[in-house]
Structure formats: structure tokens, C-alpha cells
N, C-alpha and C positions, 0 to 999 in steps of 0.2 A: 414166347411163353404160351401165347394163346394161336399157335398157328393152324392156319384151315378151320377156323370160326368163323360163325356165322355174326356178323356185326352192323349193327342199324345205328347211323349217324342222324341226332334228331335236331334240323335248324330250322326255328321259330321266325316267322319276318313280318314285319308289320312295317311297311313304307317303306322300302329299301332298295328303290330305282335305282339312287344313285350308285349302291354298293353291289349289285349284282354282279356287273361284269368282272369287277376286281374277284369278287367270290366265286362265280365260276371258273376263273380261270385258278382258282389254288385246290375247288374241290376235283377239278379234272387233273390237273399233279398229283392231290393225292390217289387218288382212284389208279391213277397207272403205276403209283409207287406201290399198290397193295394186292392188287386186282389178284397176281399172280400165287399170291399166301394165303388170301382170305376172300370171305363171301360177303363182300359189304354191297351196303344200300345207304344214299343220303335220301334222306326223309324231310324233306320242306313242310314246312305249314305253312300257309300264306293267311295271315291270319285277319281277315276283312281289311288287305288296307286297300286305300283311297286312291290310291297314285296305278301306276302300271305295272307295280311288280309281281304279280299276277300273270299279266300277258307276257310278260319279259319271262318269266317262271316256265310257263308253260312253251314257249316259243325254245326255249332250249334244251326242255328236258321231261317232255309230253311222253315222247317214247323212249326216253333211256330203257336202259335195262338194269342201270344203276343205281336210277334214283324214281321216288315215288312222289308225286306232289298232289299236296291235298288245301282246298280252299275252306277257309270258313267264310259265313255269307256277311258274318258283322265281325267285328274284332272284340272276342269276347275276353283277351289279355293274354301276359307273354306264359303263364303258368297253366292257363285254357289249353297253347298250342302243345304245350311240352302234354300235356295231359292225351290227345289225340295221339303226338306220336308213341307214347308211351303203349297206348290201347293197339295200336300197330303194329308194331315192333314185337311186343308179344304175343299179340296172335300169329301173327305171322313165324314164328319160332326162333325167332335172335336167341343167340346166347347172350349177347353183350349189348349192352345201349350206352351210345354215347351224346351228349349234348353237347351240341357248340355254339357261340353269336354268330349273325349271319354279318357282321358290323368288322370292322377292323380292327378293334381292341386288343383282340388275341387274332393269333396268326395261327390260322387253320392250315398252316402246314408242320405244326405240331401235331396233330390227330396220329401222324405213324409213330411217333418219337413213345407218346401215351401206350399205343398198342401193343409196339415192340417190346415195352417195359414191362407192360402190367404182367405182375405170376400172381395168376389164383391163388399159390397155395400160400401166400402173406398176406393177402389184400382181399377184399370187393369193391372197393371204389380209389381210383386214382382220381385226385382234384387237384386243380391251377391253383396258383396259388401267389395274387401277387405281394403281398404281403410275409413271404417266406423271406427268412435272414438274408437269403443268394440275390434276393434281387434289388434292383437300382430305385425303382418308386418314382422315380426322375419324369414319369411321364402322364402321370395322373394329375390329375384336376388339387391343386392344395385343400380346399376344403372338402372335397369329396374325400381327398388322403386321409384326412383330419378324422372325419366325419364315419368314413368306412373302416377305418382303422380301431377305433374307437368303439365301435360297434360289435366289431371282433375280440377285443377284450372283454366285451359284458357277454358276450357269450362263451367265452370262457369261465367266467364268475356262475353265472346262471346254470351250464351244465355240469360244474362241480361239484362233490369231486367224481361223480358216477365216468363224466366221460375224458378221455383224455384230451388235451387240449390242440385247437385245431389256430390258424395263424389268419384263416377268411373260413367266414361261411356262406358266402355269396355270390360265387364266380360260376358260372354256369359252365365253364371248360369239365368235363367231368366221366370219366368213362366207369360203368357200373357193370356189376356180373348182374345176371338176368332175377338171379332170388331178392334182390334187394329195391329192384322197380317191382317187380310180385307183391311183397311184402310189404310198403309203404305208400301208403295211398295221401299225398298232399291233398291240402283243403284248398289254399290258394290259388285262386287264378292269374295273378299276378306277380311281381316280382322275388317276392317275400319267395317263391317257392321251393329254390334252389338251398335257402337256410331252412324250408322246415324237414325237407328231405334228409340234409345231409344229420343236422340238428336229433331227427327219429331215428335216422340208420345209426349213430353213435349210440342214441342210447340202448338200444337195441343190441350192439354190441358187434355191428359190423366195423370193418378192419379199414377204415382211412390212410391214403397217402398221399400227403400234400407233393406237389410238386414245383418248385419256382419261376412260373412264366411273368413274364414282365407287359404291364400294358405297352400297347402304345398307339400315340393320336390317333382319335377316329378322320379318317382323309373323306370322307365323305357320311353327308345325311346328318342328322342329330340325335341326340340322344331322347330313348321315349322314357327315361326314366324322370319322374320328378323326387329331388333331393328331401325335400321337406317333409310332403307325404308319407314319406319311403320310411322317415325313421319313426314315425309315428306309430306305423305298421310294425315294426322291426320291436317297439317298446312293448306294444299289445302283445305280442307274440312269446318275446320273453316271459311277461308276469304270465300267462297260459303258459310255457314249459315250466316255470316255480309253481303252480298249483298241479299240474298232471305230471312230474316226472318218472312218479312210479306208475300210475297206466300206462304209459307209453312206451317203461322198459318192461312189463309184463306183455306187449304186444296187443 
């Protein structure tokens, strides 16, 4: 639907030595499944980590022609990096931005499956979704199931009834038409960002499509996300969409 597009794939990393190799080798699959239809670029942020994923970043993919990597000098968080590529991707004239984990949760050899699918003329944003009825759940963490499940129904309660309702508002798997990273400028640096985005383009009244990918184990590295924190944020954030819903659908 979108063939001979120009498309920027934006993957955020913060300590992810161990996952590198496994991840290079699924974004070079994808790259040769695409290369021939479209004009993609994967977009690294290396986002000040600690370890060597940095060197290892740069030692594979310095001179692609494919891909573009860019360091921050501290790790200013995972919503900071999505923000950089964001500023890229656009200037640089993408039509289309997509985000993906650089981790193994989802499997980045879904990025063709999203592309092939997506039609403008229904949609601007295709999102993961693992929380959709198709999928099995079978491989997420029980309390995070609990916990993130749970969270997606208050944000269902919260953006009703203006917006229709979505099944996750948190999954970073996400591929967006170019008007809609234009138009929405997240505040968070941090996790939370992937809900305030998708959370503004609803109300706003851009066209959602959940899709049902299923986690599964992370095989390597740990997770940077802290659970407790997270729904703190996640609470503060709703009572701000209950007091601004109508600024926010006025743009």
C-alpha cells in the first residue's frame, strides 16, 4: 500500500551488548526483504549507555548506507531517544516513521508484515498490540500482565467516550504516517511516551490499528523499565488527560 516510500525505522538502546548481534542479524533480513520496494533507513540512538553497545553500533553499521547511528553523551531516557530520531527522520524527509525495541520482546521481523499492511487511506498509525483478543499473553511476565492490562483499561475509561477504544497503549511496535510525528510533540522523556503519543493522536482523531503481536521472552540483557515507577507516571498522566481533554482535541 505504501510501496517506493521513503521509511525511517527509529531503535532507541540503552545497554544492549548482549542483544545486538541477535538484532543485527533480523534488521539485515529485514533490509533485504524491503530494500527492493522501498527506501528505508534504521535509525539507532545509542542513548549514553555504559557497556559497549556503542562500539559494537558503530563497528557494524558506521558506514551503511542503510542505517544512521547517533550517540547521546548521557542517557537522557528511552522517550529522549525516540525524540532525536524523530527530529531526523523528519528532517530528513521520511514519509513514514516507525519504532521498534532493540530487545527481543517483539520480533523485528515483523517491520515487513506492518508495511505491507499499512493503507493510508484507513489508517495513520498501525500499533502492536499484545493485549489484542488474537493473542496468547502466555509469555509475559503475570504481574506486569496484571498490572499492564489493567492500565489499558483505565485508559480506556479516561479517554471516553471522545476516543475509541484501543486494547495497549504502550507498546512501542508502531509505524506512523509522517503528519502525525509533525503534529504531536510528547513531553516525556521516558517510557510513559509511547502512551502520550498514541493517547494525543486519538484524541486528535487520527485513525488507529491495533495489530496482535504476542511478546516473547527477552533471551538476553534486562529490562530498563521499573514496574512501580512506571504506574505512578502512568496515574499522573491520566488525571492530566481528565483535566486537558478538550485542549488537546483542539490541537
Amino acid at each position: 500500500m505504501i510501496k517506493n516510500s521513503r521509511i525511517a525505522v527509529i531503535i532507541p538502546i540503552y545497554n544492549e551488548e548482549d542483544t545486538l548481534n541477535h538484532l543485527f542479524y533480523r534488521i539485515d533480513g529485514v533490509y533485504k526483504m524491503l530494500k527492493d520496494d522501498y527506501n528505508i533507513k534504521f535509525i539507532f540512538i545509542n542513548d549514553g549507555s555504559n557497556d559497549r553497545s556503542g562500539e559494537i553500533l558503530d563497528g557494524r553499521y558506521k558506514n551503511s548506507p542503510y542505517a544512521k547511528i547517533v550517540h547521546h553523551d548521557i542517557n537522557s531516557g528511552y522517550g529522549a531517544g525516540l525524540k532525536t530520531g524523530f527530529d531526523i527522520a523528519l528532517g530528513d524527509g521520511f514519509q513514514y516513521i516507525m519504532t521498534i525495541d532493540a530487545d527481543t520482546n517483539y520480533d523485528q521481523f515483523l517491520v515487513p508484515k506492518f508495511i505491507y499492511d499499512f493503507n493510508p487511506e484507513t489508517e495513520d498509525i498501525m500499533a502492536a498490540s499484545p493485549w489484542h483478543p488474537e493473542c496468547s499473553k502466555r509469555n509475559f511476565p503475570f504481574i506486569r500482565f496484571v498490572l499492564s492490562s489493567s492500565m489499558s483499561k483505565l485508559y480506556q475509561f479516561v479517554l471516553s467516550p471522545e476516543c475509541p477504544p484501543l486494547t495497549c497503549y504502550s507498546a512501542c511496535f508502531r509505524l506512523y504516517k509522517r503528519e502525525v510525528i509533525e503534529n504531536i510533540k510528547h513531553e516525556s522523556n521516558g517510557f510513559l511516551t509511547n502512551t502520550e503519543i498514541i493517547s494525543q493522536a486519538l484524541l486528535r482523531g487520527y485513525r488507529v490499528r491495533e495489530v496482535p503481536v504476542n511478546v516473547n521472552y527477552r533471551l538476553f540483557g534486562i529490562s530498563k523499565m521499573r514496574t512501580i515507577p512506571q504506574i505512578f507516571k502512568h496515574l499522573k498522566y491520566m488525571r492530566f488527560l481528565l483535566k486537558n481533554k478538550n485542549n488537546l482535541r483542539g490541537g
